[in-house]
C-alpha positions in Angstrom: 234.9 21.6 -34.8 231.0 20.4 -34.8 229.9 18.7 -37.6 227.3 21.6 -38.7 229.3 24.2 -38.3 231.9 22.5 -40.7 229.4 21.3 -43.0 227.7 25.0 -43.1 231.6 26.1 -44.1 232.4 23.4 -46.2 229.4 23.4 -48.4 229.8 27.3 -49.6 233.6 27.0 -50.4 232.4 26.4 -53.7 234.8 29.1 -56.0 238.6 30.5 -54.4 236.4 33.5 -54.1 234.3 32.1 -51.5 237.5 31.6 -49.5 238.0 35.4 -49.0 234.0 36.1 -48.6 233.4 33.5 -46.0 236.8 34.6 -43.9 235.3 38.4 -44.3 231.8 37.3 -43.1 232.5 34.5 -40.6 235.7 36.0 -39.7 237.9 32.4 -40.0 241.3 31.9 -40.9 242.0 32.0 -44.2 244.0 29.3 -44.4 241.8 27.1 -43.3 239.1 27.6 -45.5 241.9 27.5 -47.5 242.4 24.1 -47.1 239.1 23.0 -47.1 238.4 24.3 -50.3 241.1 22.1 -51.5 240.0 19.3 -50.0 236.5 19.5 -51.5 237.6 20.3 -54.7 240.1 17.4 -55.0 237.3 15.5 -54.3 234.7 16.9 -56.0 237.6 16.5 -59.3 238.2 12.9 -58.4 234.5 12.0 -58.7 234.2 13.6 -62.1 237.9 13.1 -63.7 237.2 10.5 -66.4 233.9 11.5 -67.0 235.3 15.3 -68.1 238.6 13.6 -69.8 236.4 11.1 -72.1 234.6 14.3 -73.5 238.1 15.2 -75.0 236.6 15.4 -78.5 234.3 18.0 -77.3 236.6 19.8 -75.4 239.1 20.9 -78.1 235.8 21.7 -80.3 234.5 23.9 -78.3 238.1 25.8 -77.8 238.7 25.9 -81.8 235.2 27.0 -81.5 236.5 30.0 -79.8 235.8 29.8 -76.1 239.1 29.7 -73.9 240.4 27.0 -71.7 239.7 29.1 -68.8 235.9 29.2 -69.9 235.3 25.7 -70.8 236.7 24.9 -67.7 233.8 26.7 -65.7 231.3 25.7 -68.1 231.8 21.8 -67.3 233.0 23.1 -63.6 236.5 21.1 -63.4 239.5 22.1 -62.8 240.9 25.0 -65.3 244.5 23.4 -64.9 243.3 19.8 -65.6 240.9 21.0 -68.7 244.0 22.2 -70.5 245.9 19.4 -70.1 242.9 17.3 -72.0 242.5 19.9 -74.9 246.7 20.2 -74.4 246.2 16.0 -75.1 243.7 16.0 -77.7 246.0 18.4 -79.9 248.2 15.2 -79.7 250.8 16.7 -77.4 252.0 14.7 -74.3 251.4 15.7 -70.2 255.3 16.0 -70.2 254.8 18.6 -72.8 252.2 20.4 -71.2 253.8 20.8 -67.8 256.9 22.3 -69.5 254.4 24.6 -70.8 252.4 25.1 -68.0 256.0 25.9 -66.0 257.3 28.1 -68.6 254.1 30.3 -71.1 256.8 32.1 -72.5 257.9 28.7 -75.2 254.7 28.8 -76.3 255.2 30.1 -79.9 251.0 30.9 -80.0 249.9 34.0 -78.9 246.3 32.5 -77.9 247.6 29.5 -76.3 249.8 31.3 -74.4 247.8 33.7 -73.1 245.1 31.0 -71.9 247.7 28.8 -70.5 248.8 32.0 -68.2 245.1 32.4 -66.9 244.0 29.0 -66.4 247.5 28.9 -63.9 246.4 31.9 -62.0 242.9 30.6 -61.7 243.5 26.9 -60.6 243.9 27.1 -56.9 244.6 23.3 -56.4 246.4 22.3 -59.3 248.7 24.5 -60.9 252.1 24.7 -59.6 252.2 27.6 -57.7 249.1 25.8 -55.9 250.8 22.5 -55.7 254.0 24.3 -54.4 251.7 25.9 -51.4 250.0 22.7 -50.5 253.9 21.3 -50.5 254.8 23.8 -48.2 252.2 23.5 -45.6 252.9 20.3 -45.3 256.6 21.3 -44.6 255.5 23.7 -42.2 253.4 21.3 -40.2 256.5 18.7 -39.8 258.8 21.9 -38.6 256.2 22.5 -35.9 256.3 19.0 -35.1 259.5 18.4 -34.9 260.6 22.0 -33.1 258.0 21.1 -30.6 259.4 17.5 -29.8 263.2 18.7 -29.8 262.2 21.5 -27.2 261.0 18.4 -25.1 264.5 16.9 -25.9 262.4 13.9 -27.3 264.9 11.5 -29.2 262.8 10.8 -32.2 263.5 9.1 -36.2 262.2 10.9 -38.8 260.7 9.4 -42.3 263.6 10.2 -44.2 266.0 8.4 -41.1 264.0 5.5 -41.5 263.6 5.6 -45.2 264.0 1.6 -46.6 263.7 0.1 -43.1 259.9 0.0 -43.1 257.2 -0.9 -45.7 255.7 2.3 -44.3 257.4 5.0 -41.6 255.6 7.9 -40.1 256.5 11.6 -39.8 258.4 11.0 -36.0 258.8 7.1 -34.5 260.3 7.6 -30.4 263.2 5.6 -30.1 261.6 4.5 -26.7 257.4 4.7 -25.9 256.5 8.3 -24.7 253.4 9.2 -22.4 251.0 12.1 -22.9 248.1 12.4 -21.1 247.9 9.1 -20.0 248.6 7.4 -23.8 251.2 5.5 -24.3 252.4 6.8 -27.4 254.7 4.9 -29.8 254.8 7.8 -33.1 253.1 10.6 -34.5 251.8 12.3 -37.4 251.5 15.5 -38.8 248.6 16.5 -41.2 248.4 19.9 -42.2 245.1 18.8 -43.3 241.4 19.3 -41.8 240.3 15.9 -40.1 236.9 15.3 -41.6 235.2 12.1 -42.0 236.7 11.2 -45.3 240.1 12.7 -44.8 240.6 10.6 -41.3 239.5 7.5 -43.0 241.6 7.8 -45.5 244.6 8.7 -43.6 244.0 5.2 -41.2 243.2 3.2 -44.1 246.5 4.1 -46.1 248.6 5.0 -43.4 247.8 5.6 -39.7 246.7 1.8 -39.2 249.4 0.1 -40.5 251.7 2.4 -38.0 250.4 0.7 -35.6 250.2 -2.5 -36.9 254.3 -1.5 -37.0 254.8 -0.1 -34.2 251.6 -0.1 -31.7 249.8 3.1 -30.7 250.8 6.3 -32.0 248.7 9.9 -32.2 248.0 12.1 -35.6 248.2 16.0 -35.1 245.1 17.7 -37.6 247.4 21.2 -37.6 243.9 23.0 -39.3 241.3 20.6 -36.8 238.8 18.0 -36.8 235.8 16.9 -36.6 234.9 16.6 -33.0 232.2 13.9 -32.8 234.7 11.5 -35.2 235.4 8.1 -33.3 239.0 6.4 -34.4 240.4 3.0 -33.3 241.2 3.3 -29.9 245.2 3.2 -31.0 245.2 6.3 -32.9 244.5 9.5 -31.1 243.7 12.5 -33.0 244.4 16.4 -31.6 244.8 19.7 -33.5 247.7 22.4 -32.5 246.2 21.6 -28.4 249.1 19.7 -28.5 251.7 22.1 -28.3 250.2 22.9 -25.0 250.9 19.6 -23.8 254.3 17.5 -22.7 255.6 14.4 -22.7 257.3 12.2 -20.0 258.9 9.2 -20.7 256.8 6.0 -20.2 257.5 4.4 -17.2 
């Protein structure tokens, strides 16, 4: 994707609502926009975290003031999910407690608390657990497609979990033997049902893709939901989207 037509996307995923209006107007996938919304808003959450949770005091004033979690959380724009947990802490309960709640509304003996604690779990679109669960299973669904499209290839491959405890850190597939694809000599890949922006690719090398090949030489990342076209990565790590299932491997002569 070109950087301004990903930054014109990007910058208007600013509410889950604007996931639906932009795949209506522009007509993209929603689960991309999906995705990117999550992205930003991670971010956007990150930047803010401690500056929202050190304003516990006024948190829980304003909600015995009257307004509801799901309110306070748009007033100070964080996420609904995270806001409760705060108020949830300044009533002098623990996280453990609140995720029990936050699993299971119906142990909540008040009315009002319950009540919010449904709506600010349907509302939170990155973390509450049935959007945690999602996120979970996309990244599921990216290794299947990885994996179903090297054992079609009859590739001989280890897995993370196989090579759990042998590495300080093991990507998704590692070849038992170098692989060629287009030319690359390709030692392991990695799937990331992700988009491949600017920060997300850094990130990724930073904590993961470069020590790979520190590990185990050159290897290639697969972007399931794209990237940024005009990014340039250390020569050792190649980056594609779902092209590659239109691609094969032959064994590196």
């Amino acid at each position: 994707m070109k950087y301004n037509d990903y930054r014109a996307i990007y910058d208007n995923l600013r509410r889950p609502k604007d996931i639906y209006d932009l795949s209506e107007k522009l007509g993209l996938d929603e689960e991309l926009l999906d995705v990117l919304y999550t992205q930003r808003t991670v971010r956007e959450t990150t930047k803010i975290f401690y500056r929202v949770k050190n304003q516990g005091h006024r948190l829980i004033k304003e909600w015995k003031g009257g307004q509801s979690l799901l309110n306070i959380a748009k007033k100070w724009r964080f996420s609904p999910i995270l806001t409760g947990l705060f108020i949830f802490q300044e009533m002098g309960h623990s996280k453990k407690e609140f995720w029990k709640y936050v699993r299971d509304p119906e142990k909540i003996d008040n009315v009002r608390l319950r009540k919010e604690i449904i709506q600010i779990t349907n509302a939170d679109f990155v973390y509450s657990p049935w959007a945690s669960e999602k996120q979970y299973q996309r990244g599921v669904w990216g290794e299947d497609l990885l994996q179903e499209w090297l054992d079609e290839q009859d590739i001989n491959y280890r897995t993370e979990k196989d090579l759990r405890g042998e590495f300080p850190k093991t990507p998704d597939c590692l070849f038992d033997k170098p692989m060629e694809l287009n030319g690359w000599e390709i030692h392991w890949i990695e799937s990331k049902a992700t988009f491949g922006d600017n920060i997300e690719i850094k990130k990724n090398i930073k904590r993961q893709l470069a020590p790979y090949v520190s590990l185990f030489g050159r290897g290639l990342v697969v972007y399931w939901f794209g990237f940024l076209d005009d990014f340039q990565g250390p020569e050792d790590i190649i980056i594609t989207d779902d092209r590659i299932l239109k691609w094969k491997f032959c064994t590196k002569s």
